[in-house]
Phi, psi and omega in degrees: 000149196287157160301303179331296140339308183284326174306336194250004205327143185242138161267116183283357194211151174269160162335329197269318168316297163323312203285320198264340155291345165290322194286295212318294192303301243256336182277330194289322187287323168283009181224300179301342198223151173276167178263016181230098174315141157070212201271179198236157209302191190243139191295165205274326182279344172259331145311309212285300222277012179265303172297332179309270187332299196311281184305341167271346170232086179297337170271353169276151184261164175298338175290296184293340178261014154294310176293300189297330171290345165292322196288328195272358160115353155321065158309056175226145187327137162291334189300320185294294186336314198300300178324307197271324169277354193265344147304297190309329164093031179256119188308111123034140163322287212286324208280325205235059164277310161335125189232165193247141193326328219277331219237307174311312212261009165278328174304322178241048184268037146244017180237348186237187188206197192168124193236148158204183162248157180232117153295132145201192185239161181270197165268344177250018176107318200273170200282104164289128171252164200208091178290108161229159158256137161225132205297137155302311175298315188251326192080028206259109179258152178262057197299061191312312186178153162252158172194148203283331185227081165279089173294191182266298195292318165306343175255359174265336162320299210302319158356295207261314180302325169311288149015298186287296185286038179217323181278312181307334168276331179082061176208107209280098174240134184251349165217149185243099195295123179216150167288205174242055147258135207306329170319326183265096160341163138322296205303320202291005179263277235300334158273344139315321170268003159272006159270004186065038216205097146306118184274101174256130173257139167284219183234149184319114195051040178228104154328332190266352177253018170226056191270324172309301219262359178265297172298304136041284189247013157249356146319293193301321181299313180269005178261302188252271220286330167285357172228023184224126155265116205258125189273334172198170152314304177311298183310323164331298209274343177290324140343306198267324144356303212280313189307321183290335166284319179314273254289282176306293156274056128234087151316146196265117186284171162286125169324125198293086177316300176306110216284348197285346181274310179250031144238024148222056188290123174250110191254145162232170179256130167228121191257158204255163186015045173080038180083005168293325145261150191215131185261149174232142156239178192249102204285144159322000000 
């Protein structure tokens, strides 16, 4: 168009034309478009129970925690599954299968046990050995026997008498943890294991795979055998008696609530092997 034209522009349509066509588009956009882009969010209680489900099962995968939200009345896409773990920063099935030694043997402490020996000496020198077990689960300790000669018959009775006192407790223990010290026969693993109880060696200088029955056995030391003077065997074993009943019978009472109780406390002492140990209670 010339300049001349442009200077003079004739308007083809009035103001009022523009204005209702502009409202028309604007009426048109707001009814043609949602007021929320995409899917619409996933409810927050069905995120908490998806990741819940991820962490109490490290082996389901999102597809088996698909299924279990259909079983529990939960309609939602697997794909949504995928979507709230993989935001959450939660591994793949395979990836969080792994487990730490701390978390296995919290998984099988009601099945395993765990045995070794402790040395000590008399007054006159001579070397005492003093074979226990201990319940991984309860912390439940076993004084199988002490003896100046732990022969292969004397540790395989002692075997066979744990055996027993394990079908008499009813207590479904399926593995017994040991080191590799030379003390322990063949028989004695064959006979846990005709009783269904897997004989696990730990591995050559490693202590730690046996750490529950090794604190343990520095408990005992510095509470009893490091403060006793032990005179024969016979004297040994009345010791280790009394400590297995301490050790072993005090259940944890119910916690004090009551603020008028626990500004009177009346505690008493009874005390065990002439005050080497001492138990406290709550007087009636």
């Amino acid at each position: 168009m010339p300049r001349t034209a442009l200077n003079h522009p004739r308007l083809l349509i009035r103001p009022e034309t523009v204005l209702r066509r502009h409202l028309t588009a604007r009426r048109h956009a707001r009814h043609s478009h949602p007021h929320q882009l995409g899917r619409p969010r996933t409810v927050r209680s069905i995120r908490r129970l998806v990741l819940r489900l991820a962490s109490e099962n490290a082996t389901w995968g999102y597809r088996r925690t698909h299924g279990e939200l259909l079983v529990l009345g939960v309609k939602v896409a697997a794909s949504t599954i995928w979507k709230i773990l993989k935001d959450a920063g939660v591994d793949p099935a395979p990836q969080r299968t792994s487990s730490t030694w701390a978390a296995f043997l919290r998984s099988q402490a009601q099945a395993v046990i765990a045995a070794d020996f402790i040395e000590t000496t008399t007054l006159t020198g001579a070397r005492l050995y003093v074979l226990a077990v201990i319940e991984h689960a309860t912390r439940r300790i076993r004084i199988l026997g002490a003896t100046t000669h732990p022969t292969a018959a004397w540790v395989t009775q002692t075997a066979r008498n744990l055996v027993m006192d394990l079908e008499d407790a009813r207590r479904p223990v399926k593995y017994l943890i040991r080191d590799r010290d030379g003390k322990y026969p063949t028989l004695f693993d064959r006979v846990p294991a005709d009783a269904g109880i897997t004989v696990v060696h730990t591995g050559v200088r490693t202590p730690r795979m046996n750490a529950i029955k090794e604190r343990w056995i520095r408990t005992c030391r510095r509470e009893l055998l490091d403060r006793t003077l032990i005179l024969n065997q016979r004297h040994l074993l009345h010791p280790l008696r009394e400590y297995e009943v301490f050790y072993n019978e005090r259940p944890l009472p119910e916690p004090i609530t009551n603020p008028t109780a626990l500004k009177r406390l009346h505690v008493q002492r009874h005390d065990r092997l002439g005050g080497l140990l001492n138990e406290y209670k709550n007087a009636a």
